[in-house]
C-alpha positions as CSV (number, residue, x, y, z in Angstrom):
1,X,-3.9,25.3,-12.9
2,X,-1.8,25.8,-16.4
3,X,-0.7,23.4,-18.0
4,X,2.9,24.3,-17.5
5,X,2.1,24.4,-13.9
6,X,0.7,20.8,-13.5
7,X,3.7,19.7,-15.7
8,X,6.0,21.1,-13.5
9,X,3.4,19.3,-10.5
10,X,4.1,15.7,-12.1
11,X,7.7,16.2,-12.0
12,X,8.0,16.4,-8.6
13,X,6.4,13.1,-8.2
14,X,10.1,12.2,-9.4
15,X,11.1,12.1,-5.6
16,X,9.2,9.0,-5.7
17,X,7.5,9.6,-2.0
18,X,10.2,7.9,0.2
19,X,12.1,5.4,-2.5
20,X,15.0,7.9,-3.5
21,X,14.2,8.0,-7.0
22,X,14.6,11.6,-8.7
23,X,14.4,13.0,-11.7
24,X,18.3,13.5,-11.8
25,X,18.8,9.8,-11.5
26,X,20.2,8.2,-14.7
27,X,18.4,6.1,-17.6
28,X,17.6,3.5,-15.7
29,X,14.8,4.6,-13.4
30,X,13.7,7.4,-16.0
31,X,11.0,4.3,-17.5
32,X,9.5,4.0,-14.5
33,X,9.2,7.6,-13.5
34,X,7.2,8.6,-16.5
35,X,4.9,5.7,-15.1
36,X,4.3,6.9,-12.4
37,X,4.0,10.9,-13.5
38,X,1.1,9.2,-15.6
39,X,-0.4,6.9,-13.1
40,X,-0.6,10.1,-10.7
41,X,-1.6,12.5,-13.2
42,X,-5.0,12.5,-11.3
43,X,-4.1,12.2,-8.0
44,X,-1.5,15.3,-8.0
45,X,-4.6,17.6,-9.8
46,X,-6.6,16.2,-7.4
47,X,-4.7,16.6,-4.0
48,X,-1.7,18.4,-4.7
49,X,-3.1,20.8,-7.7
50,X,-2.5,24.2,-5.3
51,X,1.1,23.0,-4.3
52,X,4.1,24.7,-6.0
53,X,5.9,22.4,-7.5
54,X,9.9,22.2,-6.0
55,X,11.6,21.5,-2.9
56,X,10.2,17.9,-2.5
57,X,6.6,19.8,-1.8
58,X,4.3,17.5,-4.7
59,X,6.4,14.4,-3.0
60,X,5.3,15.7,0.5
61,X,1.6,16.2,-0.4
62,X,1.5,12.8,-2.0
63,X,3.3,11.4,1.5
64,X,0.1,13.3,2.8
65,X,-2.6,11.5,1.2
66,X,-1.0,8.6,0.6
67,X,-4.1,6.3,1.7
68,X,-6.1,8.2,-0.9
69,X,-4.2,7.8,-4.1
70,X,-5.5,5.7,-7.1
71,X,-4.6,2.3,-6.9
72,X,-2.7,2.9,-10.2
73,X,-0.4,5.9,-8.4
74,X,-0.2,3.5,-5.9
75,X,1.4,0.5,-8.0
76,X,3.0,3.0,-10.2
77,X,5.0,4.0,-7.2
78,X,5.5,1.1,-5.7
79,X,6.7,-0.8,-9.1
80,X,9.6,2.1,-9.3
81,X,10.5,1.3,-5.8
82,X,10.9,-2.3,-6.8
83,X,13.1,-1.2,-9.6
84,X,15.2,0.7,-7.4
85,X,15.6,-2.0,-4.9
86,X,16.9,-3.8,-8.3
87,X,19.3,-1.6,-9.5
């Protein structure tokens, strides 16, 4: 995978699985979403590294093996879903 590939990869864990949290949301979740693109840095190579980014698809394949993601993705994730509960 280029690296302009798996860039484009993390950003679709942006759609924060099932919280509602995007990428075109304003300032206030943006903190937490390069968390999480961090956190899940592995876990999108690892899983999700042949799906092409857009359309919700990374967000989907994450849904998919949820039960397998890092404990950090895991927090990461939910941690911006507690932020958003917040706002």
């Amino acid at each position: 995978m280029t690296k302009n590939a798996f860039r484009a990869s993390v950003c679709g864990v942006t759609i924060l699985l099932s919280s509602g949290v995007s990428a075109e949301e304003p300032a206030p979740g943006r903190g937490g979403l390069a968390k999480v693109r961090e956190a899940c840095r592995a876990d999108i190579a690892q899983f999700c590294g042949n799906v092409k980014p857009g359309g919700g698809r990374i967000r989907d394949c994450l849904r998919a093996y949820a039960a397998n993601l890092s404990e950090a993705c895991k927090a990461a994730i939910e941690a911006a879903r507690e932020r958003r509960r917040q706002s």
